[in-house]
C-alpha positions in Angstrom: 101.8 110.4 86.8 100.0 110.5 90.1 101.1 107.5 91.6 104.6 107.6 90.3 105.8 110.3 93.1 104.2 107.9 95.8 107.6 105.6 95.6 109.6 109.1 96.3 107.4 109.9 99.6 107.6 106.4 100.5 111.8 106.7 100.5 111.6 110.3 102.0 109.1 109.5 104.8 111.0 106.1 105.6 115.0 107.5 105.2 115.3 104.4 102.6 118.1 105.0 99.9 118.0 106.3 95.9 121.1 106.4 93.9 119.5 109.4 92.3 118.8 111.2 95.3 122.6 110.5 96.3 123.8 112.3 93.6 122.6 115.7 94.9 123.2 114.4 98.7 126.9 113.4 98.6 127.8 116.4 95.7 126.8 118.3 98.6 128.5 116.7 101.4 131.6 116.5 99.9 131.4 120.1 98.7 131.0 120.7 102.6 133.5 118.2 103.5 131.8 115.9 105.2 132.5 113.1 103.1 135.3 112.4 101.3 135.1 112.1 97.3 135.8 108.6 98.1 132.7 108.1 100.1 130.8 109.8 96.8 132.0 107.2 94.9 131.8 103.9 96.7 127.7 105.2 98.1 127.0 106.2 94.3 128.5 102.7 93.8 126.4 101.1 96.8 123.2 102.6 96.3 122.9 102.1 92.4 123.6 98.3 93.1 121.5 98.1 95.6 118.6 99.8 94.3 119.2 97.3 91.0 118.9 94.3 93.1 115.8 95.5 94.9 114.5 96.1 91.4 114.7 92.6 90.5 113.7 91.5 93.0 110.5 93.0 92.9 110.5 92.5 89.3 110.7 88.7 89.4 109.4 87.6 92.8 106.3 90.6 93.4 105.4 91.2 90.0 106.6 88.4 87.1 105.6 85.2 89.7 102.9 87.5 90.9 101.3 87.4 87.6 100.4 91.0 87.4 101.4 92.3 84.1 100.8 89.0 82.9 97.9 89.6 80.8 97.3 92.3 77.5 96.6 95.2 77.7 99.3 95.8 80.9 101.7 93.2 79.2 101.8 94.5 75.7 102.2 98.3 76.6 105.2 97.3 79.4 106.7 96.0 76.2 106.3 98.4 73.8 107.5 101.1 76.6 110.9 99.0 76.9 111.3 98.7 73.3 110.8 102.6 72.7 113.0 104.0 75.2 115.4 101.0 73.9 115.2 103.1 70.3 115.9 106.5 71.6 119.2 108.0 70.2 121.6 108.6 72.8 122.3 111.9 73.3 118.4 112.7 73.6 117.9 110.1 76.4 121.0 111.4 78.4 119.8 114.8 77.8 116.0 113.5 79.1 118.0 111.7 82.2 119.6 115.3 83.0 116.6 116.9 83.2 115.0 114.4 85.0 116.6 114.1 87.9 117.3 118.0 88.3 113.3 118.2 88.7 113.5 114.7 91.3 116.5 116.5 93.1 114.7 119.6 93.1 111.7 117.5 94.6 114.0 116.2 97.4 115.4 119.9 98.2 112.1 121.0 99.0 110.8 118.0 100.8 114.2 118.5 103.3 112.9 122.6 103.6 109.8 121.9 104.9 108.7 120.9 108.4 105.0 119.5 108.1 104.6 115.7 106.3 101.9 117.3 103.9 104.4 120.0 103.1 106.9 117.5 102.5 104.4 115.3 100.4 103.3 118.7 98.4 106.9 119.5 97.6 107.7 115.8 96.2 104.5 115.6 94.0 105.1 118.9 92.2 108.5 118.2 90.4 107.7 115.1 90.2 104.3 115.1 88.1 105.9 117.7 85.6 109.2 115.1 85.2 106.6 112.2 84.2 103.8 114.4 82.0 107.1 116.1 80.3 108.7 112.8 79.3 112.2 113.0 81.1 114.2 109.9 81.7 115.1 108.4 85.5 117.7 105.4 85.7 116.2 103.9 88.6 113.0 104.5 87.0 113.7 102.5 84.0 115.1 99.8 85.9 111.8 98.9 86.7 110.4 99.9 83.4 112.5 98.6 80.7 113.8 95.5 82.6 110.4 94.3 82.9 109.7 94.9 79.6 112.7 92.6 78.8 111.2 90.2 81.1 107.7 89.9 79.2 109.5 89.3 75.5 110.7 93.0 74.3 113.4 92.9 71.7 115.5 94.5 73.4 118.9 92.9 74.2 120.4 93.2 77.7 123.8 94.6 76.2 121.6 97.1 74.2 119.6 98.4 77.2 123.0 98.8 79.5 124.6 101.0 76.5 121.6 102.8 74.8 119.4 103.2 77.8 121.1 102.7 81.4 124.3 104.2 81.0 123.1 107.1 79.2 120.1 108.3 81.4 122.5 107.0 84.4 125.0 109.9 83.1 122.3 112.4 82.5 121.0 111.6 86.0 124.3 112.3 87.9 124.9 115.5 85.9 121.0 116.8 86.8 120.9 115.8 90.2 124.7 116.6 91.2 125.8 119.9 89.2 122.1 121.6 88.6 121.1 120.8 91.9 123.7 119.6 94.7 126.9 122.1 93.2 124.5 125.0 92.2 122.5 125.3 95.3 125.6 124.9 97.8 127.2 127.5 95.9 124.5 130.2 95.6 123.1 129.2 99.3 126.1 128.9 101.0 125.9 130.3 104.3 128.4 132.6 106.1 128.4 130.5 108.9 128.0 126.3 109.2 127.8 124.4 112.1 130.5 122.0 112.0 129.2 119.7 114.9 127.2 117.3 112.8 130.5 114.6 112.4 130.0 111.1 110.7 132.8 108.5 110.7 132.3 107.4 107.3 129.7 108.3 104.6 127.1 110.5 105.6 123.7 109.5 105.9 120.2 111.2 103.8 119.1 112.0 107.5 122.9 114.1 108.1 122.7 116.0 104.6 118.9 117.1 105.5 119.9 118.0 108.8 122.0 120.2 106.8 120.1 121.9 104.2 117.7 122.4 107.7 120.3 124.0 109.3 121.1 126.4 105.6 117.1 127.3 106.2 116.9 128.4 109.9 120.3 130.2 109.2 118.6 132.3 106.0 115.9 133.1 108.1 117.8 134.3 111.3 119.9 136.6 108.4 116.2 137.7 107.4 114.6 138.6 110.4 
């Protein structure tokens, strides 16, 4: 649970792309019309690909070939972890993937509100620890997690982990992160006033949509003081 959130800072920090992230970013966006519900769909679509291949890539070519979970007891629990979550009924690990992603969502709303890297570091490692000690489910997550437990010898079918586990917590995930997070926080912070000089030909970028919320915050606390 420490480390986990380090992967999170690492995409913040570097402006790198998560499909789950992008399910708060774009609901948001579009809700502002800065992207069309097109754009949504074909980033979603983009980023959820993309971030599989870079998952097996690092799966096969930094880990498997690396020989890093080659050995007991790393390679046995990687296993067993695939062939759990592989056993979950279906409406419990979509309801596990909405949850989780509402608290990484969350995690990513308050690492765009604050200013200072610690801040921003402070804010991701929060939600984050609780999603991982609580047990909630994370599609991008799992496509680490699960895959390479399919890739050690789990029983666990590949047909079987795209219906039971991936599609499920994928579901869960876009519900958390764009209707508990992106819709409900445009909707009870929206401002009476929006700059409508940030423009983007095409879909907008995580660096736009922060720009955004940063905007929201220095907007609040103008109204404040």
């Amino acid at each position: 649970g420490i480390v986990f959130p380090i992967g999170l800072v690492l995409i913040v920090i570097t402006g790198a792309d998560l499909f789950t992230g992008n399910t708060m970013i774009l609901i948001i966006s579009t809700l502002h019309r800065k992207t069309t519900w097109f754009d949504l769909i074909l980033s979603w679509i983009i980023s959820f690909f993309g971030n599989l291949i870079g998952c097996l890539f690092f799966q096969y070519i930094l880990v498997y070939y690396a020989g890093l979970l080659s050995n007991d007891p790393y390679r046995l629990f990687t296993i067993q972890l695939a062939e759990t979550k592989g056993n979950i009924k279906w409406y419990e690990i979509f309801l596990r993937g909405i949850g989780g992603n509402w608290l990484v969502c969350l995690s990513l709303w308050l690492a765009s509100s604050a200013r200072e890297l610690y801040s921003k570091i402070l804010g991701i490692y929060l939600p984050i620890c609780v999603f991982i000690v609580v047990g909630y489910e994370h599609s991008i997550a799992n496509m680490f997690t699960v895959q390479m437990g399919m890739i050690l010898g789990a029983n666990l079918s590949i047909g079987k982990y795209i219906l039971h586990v991936l599609i499920p917590v994928t579901l869960g995930n876009i519900i958390g992160g764009g209707i508990f997070v992106g819709f409900a926080y445009w909707y009870l912070s929206l401002p009476k006033k929006f700059n409508t000089d940030i423009k983007n030909d095409g879909i907008t970028s995580t660096r736009d949509v922060y720009q955004i919320v940063k905007q929201h915050d220095d907007l609040n606390l103008s109204q404040q003081a």
